[in-house]
ZAMIKE-616242 format. One record per residue (C-alpha): residue number from 1; x, y, z. Coordinates in nm, 4 decimals. Layout:
<rs>
R  nr       px       py       pz
R NUM        X        Y        Z
...
</rs>
This chain:
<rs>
R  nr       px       py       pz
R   1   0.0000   0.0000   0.0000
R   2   0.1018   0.3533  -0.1025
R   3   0.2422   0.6281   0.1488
R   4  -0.0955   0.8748   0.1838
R   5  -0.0431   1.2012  -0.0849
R   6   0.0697   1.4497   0.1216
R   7  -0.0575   1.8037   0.0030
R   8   0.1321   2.0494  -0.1650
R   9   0.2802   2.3571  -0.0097
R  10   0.1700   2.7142  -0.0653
R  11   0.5133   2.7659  -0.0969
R  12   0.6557   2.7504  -0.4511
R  13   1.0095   2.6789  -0.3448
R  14   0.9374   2.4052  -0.1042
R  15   0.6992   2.2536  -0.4145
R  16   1.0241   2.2348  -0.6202
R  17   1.2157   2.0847  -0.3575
R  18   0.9798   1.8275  -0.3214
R  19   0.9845   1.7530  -0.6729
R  20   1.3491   1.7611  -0.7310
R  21   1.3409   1.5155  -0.4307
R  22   1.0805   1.2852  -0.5488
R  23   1.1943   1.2332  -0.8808
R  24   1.4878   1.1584  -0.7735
R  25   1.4378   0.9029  -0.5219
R  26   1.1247   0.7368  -0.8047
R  27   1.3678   0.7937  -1.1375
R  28   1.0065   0.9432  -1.2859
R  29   0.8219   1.2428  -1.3340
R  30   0.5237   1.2970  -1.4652
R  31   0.3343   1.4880  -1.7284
R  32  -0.0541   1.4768  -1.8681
R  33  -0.1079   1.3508  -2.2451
R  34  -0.4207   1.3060  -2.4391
R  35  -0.4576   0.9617  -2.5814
R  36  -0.3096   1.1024  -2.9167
R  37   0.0172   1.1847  -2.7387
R  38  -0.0686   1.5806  -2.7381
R  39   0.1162   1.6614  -2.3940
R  40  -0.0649   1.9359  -2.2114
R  41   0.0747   2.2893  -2.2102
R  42  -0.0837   2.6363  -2.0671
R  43  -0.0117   3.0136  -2.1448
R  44   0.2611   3.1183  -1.9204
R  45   0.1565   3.3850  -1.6340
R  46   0.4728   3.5969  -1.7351
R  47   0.4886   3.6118  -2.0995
R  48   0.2074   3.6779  -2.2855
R  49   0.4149   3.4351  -2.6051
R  50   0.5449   3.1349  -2.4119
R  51   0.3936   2.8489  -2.3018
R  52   0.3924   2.6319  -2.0152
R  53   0.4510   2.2352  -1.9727
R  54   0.3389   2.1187  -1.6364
R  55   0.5009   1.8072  -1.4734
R  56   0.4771   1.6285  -1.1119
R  57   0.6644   1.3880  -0.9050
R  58   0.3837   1.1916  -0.7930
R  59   0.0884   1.0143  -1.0398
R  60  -0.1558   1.0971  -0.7841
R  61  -0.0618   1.4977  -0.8204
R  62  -0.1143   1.4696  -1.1820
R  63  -0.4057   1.2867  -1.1295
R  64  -0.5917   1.5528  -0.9512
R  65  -0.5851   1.7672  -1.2950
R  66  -0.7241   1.5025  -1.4726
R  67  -1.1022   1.6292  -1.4624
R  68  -1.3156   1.8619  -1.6142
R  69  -1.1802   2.0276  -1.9694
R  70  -0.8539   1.8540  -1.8525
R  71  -1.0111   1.5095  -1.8871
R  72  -0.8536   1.4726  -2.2056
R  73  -0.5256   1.4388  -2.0575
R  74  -0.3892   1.0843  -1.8118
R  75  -0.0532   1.1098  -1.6529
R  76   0.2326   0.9624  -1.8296
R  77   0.5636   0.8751  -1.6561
R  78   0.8709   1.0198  -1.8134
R  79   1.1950   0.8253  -1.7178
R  80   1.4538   1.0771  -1.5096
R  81   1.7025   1.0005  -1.7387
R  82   1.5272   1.0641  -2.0225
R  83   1.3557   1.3662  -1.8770
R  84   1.6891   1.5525  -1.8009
R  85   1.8731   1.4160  -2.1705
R  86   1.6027   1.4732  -2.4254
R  87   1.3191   1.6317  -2.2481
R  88   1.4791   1.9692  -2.0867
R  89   1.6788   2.0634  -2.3380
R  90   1.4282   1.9921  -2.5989
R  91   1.1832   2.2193  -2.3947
R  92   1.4668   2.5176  -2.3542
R  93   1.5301   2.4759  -2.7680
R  94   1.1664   2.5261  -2.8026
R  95   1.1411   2.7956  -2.5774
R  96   0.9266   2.6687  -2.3380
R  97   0.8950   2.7054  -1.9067
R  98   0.8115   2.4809  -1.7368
R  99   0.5971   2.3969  -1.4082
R 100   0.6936   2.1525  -1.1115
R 101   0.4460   1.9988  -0.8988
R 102   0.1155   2.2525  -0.9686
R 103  -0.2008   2.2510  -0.7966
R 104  -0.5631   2.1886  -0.9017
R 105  -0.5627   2.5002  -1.0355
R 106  -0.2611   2.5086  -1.2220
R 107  -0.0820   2.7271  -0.9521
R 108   0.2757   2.7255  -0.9369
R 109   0.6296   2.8939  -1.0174
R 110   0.7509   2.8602  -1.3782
R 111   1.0991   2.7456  -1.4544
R 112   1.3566   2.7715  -1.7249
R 113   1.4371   2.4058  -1.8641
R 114   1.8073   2.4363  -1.7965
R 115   1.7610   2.5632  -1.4551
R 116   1.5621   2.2614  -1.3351
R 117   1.7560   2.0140  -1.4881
R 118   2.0359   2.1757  -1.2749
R 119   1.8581   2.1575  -0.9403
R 120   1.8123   1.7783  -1.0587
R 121   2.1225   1.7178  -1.1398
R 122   2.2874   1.7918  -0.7731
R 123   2.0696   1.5874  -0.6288
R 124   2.1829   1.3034  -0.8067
R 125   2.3849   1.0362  -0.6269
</rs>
């Protein structure tokens, strides 16, 4: 039986940490796909021409999204590995943020590709 899903912090920093943690100690994170393998993206709250891919460190987090217009989308796991090869720096080349560990309501710090594949990176073993 699964740990109970603790909730997430109001605190955007401590979110991160928990993700950078998480995926680490799982070697997954987590993004939300349509059955077509469109991978769901929203508007960034700082630039009115960039976009957004969310992704969590828990299924369950993801899950919680997964209603309403957003029922389109199931959580996909994303190796770590393959997350931090091909993933990050394909997001950066297509100048994209992304969002760590979001709430319901899609709450949540955005993040350069590069810089969260650094904060991964030292917590590597």
């Amino acid at each position: 039986m699964s740990e109970p899903l603790q909730p997430l912090a109001d605190d955007y920093e401590e979110n991160l940490d928990r993700f950078v943690v998480e995926a680490v100690e799982s070697g997954v994170v987590w993004g939300l796909a349509t059955e077509e393998g469109d991978w769901a993206l929203v508007d960034s709250e700082r630039s009115a021409d960039i976009e957004v891919m969310p992704f969590w460190s828990d299924r369950r987090l993801a899950e919680l999204l997964c209603s309403g217009e957003w029922a389109v989308y199931q959580p996909v796991a994303i190796d770590l590995e393959e997350f931090l090869d091909d993933w990050l720096p394909g997001l950066h080349a297509d100048v994209l943020m992304v969002g760590v560990n979001w709430d319901e309501q899609l709450v949540g710090e955005e993040y350069e590709p590069l810089d969260l594949s650094d904060e991964l990176e030292a917590d590597l073993p």
